[in-house]
C-alpha angles and dihedrals in degrees: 000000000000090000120151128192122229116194100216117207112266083253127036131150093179104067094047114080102206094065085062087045089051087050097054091052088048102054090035086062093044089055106038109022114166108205093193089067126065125247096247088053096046090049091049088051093048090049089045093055092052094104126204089253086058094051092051092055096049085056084051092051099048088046090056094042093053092039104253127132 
């Protein structure tokens, strides 16, 4: 079936692609926090900009950075 097996590190961020997605939301509130919304409501917002696009990307991302193609 042309299957190969990678033994990832027992810790390892940047193969997982939510980590890159948390720290999108995390930089995007640093930058453009609103105070007359609430948190919850900020946070919401910044999850809610993250585009499917953007998701694709950060898998990309974690593939190169691993080695896979």
């Amino acid at each position: 079936n042309n299957v190969s097996i990678r033994f990832l590190p027992a810790y390892s961020p940047e193969l997982n692609p939510a980590k890159l997605v948390f720290g999108y939301v995390k930089n995007h509130l640093r930058l453009y926090r609103d105070s007359t919304l609430s948190l919850e409501s900020d946070i919401e917002s910044a999850f809610g900009r993250a585009t499917y696009p953007m998701m694709c990307r950060f898998y990309k991302k974690c593939c190169r950075t691993f080695g896979a193609k």
